[in-house]
C-alpha positions in Angstrom: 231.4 304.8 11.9 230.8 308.5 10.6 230.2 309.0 7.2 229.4 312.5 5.7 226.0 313.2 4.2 227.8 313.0 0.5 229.7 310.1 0.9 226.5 308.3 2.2 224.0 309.7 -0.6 227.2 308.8 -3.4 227.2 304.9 -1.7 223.8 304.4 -1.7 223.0 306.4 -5.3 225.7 303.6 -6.6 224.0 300.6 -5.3 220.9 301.8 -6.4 222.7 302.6 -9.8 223.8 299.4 -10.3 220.6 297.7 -10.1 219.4 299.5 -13.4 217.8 302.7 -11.3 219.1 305.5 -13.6 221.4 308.1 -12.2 219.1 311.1 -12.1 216.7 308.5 -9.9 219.4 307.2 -8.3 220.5 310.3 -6.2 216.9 311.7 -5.7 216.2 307.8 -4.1 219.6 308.1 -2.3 218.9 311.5 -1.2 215.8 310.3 0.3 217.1 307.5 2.6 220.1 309.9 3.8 217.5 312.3 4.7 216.3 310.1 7.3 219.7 309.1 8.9 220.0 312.5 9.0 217.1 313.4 10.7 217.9 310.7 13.3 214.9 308.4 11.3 217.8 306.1 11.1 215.2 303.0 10.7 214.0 304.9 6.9 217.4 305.5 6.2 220.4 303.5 4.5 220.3 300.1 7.0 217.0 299.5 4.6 218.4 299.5 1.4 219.4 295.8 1.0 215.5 295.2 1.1 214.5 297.7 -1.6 217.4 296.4 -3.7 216.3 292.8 -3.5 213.2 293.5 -4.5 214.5 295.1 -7.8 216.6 291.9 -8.2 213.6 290.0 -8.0 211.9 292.1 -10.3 209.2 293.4 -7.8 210.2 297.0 -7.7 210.5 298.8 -11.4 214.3 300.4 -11.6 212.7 302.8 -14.3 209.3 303.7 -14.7 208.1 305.9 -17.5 205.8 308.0 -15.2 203.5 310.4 -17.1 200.9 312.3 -14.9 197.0 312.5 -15.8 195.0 316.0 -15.5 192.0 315.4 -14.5 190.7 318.8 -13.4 193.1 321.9 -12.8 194.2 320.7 -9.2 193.8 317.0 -9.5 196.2 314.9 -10.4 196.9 310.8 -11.6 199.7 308.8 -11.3 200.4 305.4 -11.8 203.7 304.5 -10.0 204.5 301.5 -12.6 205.7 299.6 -9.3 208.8 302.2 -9.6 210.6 303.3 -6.5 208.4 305.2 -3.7 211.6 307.8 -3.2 211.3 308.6 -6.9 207.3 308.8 -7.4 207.0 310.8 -4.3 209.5 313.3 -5.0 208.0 313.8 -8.3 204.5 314.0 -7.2 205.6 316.9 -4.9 207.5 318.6 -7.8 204.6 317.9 -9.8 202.3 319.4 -7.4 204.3 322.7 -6.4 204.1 323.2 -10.0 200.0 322.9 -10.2 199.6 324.8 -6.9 202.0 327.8 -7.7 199.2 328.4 -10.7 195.8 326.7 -9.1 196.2 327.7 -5.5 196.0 323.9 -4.3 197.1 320.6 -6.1 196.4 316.9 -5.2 198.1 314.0 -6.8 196.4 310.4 -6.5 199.2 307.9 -6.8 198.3 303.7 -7.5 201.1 300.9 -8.7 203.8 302.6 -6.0 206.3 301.2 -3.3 207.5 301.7 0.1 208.4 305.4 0.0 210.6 305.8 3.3 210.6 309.1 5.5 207.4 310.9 4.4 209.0 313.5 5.7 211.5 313.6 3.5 208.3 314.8 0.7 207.2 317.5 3.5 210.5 318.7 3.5 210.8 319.1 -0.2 207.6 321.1 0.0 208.0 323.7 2.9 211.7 324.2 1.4 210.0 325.6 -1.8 207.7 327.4 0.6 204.1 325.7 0.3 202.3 323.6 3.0 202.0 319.4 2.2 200.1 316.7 3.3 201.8 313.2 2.4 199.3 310.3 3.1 200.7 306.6 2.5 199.1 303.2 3.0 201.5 300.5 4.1 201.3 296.6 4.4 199.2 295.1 7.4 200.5 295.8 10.7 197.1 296.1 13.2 193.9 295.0 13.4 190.5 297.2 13.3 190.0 297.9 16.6 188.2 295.2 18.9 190.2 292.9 15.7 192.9 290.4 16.0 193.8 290.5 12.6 196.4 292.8 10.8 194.7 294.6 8.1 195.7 298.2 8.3 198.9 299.7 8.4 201.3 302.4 10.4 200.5 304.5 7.3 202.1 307.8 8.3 200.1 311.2 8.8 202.5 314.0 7.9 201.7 317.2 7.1 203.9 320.5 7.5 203.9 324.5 6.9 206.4 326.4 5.5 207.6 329.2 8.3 210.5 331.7 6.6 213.0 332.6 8.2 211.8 330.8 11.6 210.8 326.8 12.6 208.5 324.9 10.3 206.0 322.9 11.4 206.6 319.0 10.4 204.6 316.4 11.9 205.4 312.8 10.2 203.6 310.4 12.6 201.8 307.0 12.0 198.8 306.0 13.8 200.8 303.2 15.6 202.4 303.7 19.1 205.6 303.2 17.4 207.2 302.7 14.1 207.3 298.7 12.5 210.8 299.7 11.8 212.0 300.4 15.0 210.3 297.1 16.6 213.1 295.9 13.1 216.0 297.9 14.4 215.5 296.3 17.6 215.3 292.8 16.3 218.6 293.4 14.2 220.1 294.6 17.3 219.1 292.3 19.7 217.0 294.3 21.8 213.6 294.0 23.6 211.0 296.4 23.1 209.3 298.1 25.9 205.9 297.0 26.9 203.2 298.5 25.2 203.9 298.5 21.6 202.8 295.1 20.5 201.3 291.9 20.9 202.3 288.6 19.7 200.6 286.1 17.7 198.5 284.7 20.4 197.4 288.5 21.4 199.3 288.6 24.3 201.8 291.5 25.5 205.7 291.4 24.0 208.8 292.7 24.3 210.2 290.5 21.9 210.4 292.1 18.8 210.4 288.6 16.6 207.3 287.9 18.3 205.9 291.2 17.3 207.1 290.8 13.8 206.3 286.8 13.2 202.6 287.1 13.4 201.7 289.9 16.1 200.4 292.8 15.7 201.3 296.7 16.4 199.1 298.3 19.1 197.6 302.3 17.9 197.8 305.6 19.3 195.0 306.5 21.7 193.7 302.6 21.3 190.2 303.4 18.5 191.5 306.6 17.5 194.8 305.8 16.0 193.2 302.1 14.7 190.5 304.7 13.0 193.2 306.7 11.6 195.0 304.0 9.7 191.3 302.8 8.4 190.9 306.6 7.2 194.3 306.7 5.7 193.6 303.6 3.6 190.8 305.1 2.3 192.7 308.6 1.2 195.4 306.2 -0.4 194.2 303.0 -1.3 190.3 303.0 -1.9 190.3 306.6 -3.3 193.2 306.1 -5.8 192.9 302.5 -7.3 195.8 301.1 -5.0 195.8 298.3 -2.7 193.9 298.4 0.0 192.1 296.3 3.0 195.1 294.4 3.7 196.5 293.9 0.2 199.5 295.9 0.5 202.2 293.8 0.3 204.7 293.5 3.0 207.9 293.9 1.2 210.3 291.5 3.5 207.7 288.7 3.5 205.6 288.9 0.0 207.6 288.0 -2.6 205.6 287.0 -5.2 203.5 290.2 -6.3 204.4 293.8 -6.5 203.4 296.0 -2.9 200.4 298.1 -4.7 201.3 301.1 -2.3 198.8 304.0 -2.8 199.9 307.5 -2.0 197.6 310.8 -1.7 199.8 314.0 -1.7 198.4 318.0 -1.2 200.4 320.8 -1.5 199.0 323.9 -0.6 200.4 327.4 -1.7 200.5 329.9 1.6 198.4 333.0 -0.1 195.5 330.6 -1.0 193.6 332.3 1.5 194.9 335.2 2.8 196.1 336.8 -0.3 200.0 337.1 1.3 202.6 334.6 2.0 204.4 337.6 3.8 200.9 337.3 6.4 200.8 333.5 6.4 204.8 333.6 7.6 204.2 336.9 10.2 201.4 334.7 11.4 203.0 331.5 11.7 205.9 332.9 13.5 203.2 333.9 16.3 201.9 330.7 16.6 205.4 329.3 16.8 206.0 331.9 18.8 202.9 330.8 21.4 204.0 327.5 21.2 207.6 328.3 22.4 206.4 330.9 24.7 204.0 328.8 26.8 204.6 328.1 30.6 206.6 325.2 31.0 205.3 321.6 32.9 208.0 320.4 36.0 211.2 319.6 34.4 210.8 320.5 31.0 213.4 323.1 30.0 212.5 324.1 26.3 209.0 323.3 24.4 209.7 322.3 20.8 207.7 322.6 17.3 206.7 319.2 15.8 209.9 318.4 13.6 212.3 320.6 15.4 214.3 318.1 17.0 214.5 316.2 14.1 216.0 319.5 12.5 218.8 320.1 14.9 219.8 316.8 14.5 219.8 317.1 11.2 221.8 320.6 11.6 224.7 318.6 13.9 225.1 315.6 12.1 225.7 317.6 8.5 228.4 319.3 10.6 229.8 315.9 12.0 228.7 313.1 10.0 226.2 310.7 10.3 226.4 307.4 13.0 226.1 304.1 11.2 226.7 301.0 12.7 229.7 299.1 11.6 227.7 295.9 10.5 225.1 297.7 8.6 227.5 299.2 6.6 229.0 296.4 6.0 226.4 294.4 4.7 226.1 297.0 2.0 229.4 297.3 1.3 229.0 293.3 0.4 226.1 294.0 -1.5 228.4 296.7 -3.2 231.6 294.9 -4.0 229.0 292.4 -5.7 228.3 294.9 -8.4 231.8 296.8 -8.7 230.4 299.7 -6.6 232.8 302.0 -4.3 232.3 301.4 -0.7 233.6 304.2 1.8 236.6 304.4 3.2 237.6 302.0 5.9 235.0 299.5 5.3 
């Protein structure tokens, strides 16, 4: 089923709206999710919201946090998340942090007491779109082991980072130290579908294509084997030991831990262009010749175009706003139950 960009940001912004998440929140949260679907990221897009909305219910996730952000030096930043929604404390720690940069050059926001946040990309986005360069670091609930482990510690915390480039492609690169995504090895299990071979084990370490195996006590396998597993140990660092959040495997897993708040930790940069070379008009001419490079460069056998990190994503993005975003039937209907619940319009034809 097609639905348009605004008819899926007005559903989800009225579930969320109904379950207490004021209005202003509830679009920027709703905004967030439809980013995704847009993007193609359809596992961070709407199909999660009946987890997220739960967890309100249950009084895990904070509909309305007072967040207040601490100084503490001209380019650092505080926040403590109040267990609100990730959507919302990312989007404002990026607003935040254009704010400090356009003055100080550079700003970084330390983030504690948050929740699962979604796309980061959605965050780069908001940055490169108001022309400054972002680094969006998350730590996530336990989904591999150290490496030589067994035991899931670390998560697929995503590293995304991205530069502005006017009036040409931006560089976006949202990617988490796993092989793949946990919530495509989720899409897969909602769907019915084995995974291919190489993206987890079970709970006995062995091999799987079967995603419940994967999920129920398995474990995700890392980019590059010690170099991704490295990664996600560095990435809980930047977000959970540096900035008072959960870390070490005490980020809760929000479809299974249901008796605490997640304790997500986010660490957010934004960089202004000119910071070092005194021009944004020089940053963006010399952006475009890298992009330029990149697009340029001899092709291998049968590859007929080289893209930019993130520019596949984009003409997706570009289509679907033109036709509508793809949703599976049953996934919209379990949200439309959830909606009719709580009085809340459901689209057309559901």
């Amino acid at each position: 089923m097609l639905l348009s960009a605004e008819q899926a940001e007005a559903f989800a912004a009225g579930l969320f709206a109904a379950h207490g998440v004021p209005a202003g929140d509830a679009r920027l949260a709703a905004s967030c999710l439809v980013r995704a679907d847009l993007r193609g990221v359809d596992t961070h897009g709407i199909v999660r919201m009946p987890g997220y909305l739960e967890r309100i219910s249950r009084g895990l996730v904070n509909p309305a946090p007072s967040l207040e952000f601490d100084a503490i030096g001209p380019s650092m930043l505080r926040l403590d998340g109040q267990n609100g929604l990730g959507f919302v404390i990312a989007s404002r720690a990026i607003a935040e942090g254009i704010l400090v940069a356009e003055q100080q050059g550079l700003a970084m926001i330390g983030v504690r007491n948050s929740t699962h946040f979604g796309m980061a990309a959605a965050y780069l986005l908001q940055a490169i779109e108001a022309g400054y360069l972002a680094l969006v670091f998350t730590n996530a609930s336990p989904a591999l082991p150290p490496w030589g482990g067994t035991e899931e510690v670390f998560g697929t915390s995503p590293f995304a980072v991205a530069a502005p480039n006017p009036g040409g492609i931006p560089f976006v690169l949202d990617m988490a130290p796993t092989i793949v995504a946990r919530g495509k090895i989720r899409k897969a299990a909602r769907e019915g579908k084995a995974i291919p071979p190489g993206w987890a084990l079970d709970a006995d370490g062995a091999p799987t294509t079967d995603p419940d195996a994967a999920l129920q006590g398995g474990t995700l396998l890392p980019i590059g084997g010690p170099k991704g597993a490295g990664l996600s140990i560095w990435l809980d660092i930047m977000c959970g030991v540096l900035t008072g959040a959960n870390f070490a495997g005490g980020v809760g897993d929000q479809y299974k831990n249901f008796d605490r708040p997640q304790g997500v930790g986010h660490l957010i940069t934004v960089i202004r262009p000119d910071i070092c070379l005194g021009s944004r008009d020089l940053f963006g001419a010399r952006m475009q010749e890298l992009v330029e490079t990149v697009k340029n460069n001899r092709k291998a056998d049968g590859v007929s175009e080289i893209f930019m990190p993130g520019e596949i994503e984009a003409r997706t993005e570009a289509a679907r706003r033109k036709t509508g975003i793809p949703y599976r039937v049953a996934d919209l209907a379990l949200l439309a139950g959830i909606a009719r619940l709580h009085d809340v319009a459901v689209p057309d034809g559901l």
